[in-house]
C-alpha angles and dihedrals in degrees: 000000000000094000091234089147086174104052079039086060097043093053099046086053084053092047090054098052087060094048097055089043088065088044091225099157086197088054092041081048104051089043098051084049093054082051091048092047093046102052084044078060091055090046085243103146102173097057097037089054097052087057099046086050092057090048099042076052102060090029081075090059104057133076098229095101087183100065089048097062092045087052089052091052091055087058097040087058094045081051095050086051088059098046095243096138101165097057082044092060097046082056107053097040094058086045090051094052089050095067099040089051082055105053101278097206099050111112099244095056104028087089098057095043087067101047086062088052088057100049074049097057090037090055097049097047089058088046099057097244093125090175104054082036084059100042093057094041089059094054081047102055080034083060100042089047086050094054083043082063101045092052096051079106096062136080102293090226077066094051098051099048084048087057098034082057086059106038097101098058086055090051086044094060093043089053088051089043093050097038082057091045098247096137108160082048096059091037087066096049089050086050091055082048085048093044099083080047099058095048099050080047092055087034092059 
């Protein structure tokens, strides 16, 4: 929260010396992933991408199907920063077979699912391929209205940072869907963006 990248870094190394002394792969796992994070953060590849290989590693090893997946999609995005799409795409499909094996609409996966969509759509739309681009992006927008849904119950100032955090990947689409001429369709993706809008507006 600070910003102190440095002291974050220094702390997560000590972390992970703990968890390697109690030998609790889970624990090894989750702190290998905040490095990793952190140095993707830094835009330091390289580095990011030694310690998401030694996660994705022991990953294989567990049984929680769910965190290697999750593991995979962090790869799959360090390789979408390098350019290395194929690699990417290996990635994020796995990834993607993995939740659906799972169960891809229960609650405690669904997050993550389309997060996978969204390294997808980010993939095929550096690749060239707008229409795949533009068919992920829409699960994507689909999965981020349904967990708007799920969250009407909450403070509204949650619900707007939840959707303020997502905004980009609806404006995104629009962009995809305008660039192929597709212009009601993008209009409809700008009007779920505007409904929140609109509420708080009636609502005042």
């Amino acid at each position: 929260v600070l910003d102190e990248k440095d002291k974050q870094s220094e702390y997560l190394e000590k972390s992970l010396g703990f968890a390697r002394s109690s030998k609790d792969l889970e624990m090894i796992t989750l702190v290998l992933s905040f490095i990793g994070g952190a140095y993707s953060d830094k835009e330091d590849w390289n580095k990011s991408l030694n310690y998401y290989k030694q996660t994705l590693e022991i990953s294989r090893q567990l049984p929680d199907k769910n965190g290697l997946a999750s593991d995979l999609i962090n790869l799959a995005n360090l390789y979408i920063e390098t350019k290395e799409l194929q690699k990417a795409l290996q990635h994020a499909n796995e990834a993607l077979l993995i939740y659906q094996s799972l169960g891809a609409d229960k609650d405690d996966i669904y997050t993550g699912y389309v997060n996978s969509l969204n390294s997808l759509a980010r993939i095929y739309n550096e690749l060239g391929n707008k229409k795949l681009a533009i068919l992920y992006g829409k699960q994507v927008v689909n999965g981020i209205q349904r967990e708007r849904q799920q969250l009407q119950n909450l403070e509204k100032s949650l619900q707007k940072g939840y959707l303020q955090k997502n905004e980009k990947l609806y404006r995104r689409l629009a962009e995809w869907l305008v660039e192929a001429g597709r212009l009601v369709e993008a209009e409809q993706v700008l009007a779920m963006l505007k409904q929140e809008e609109v509420a708080d507006y009636l609502r005042t």
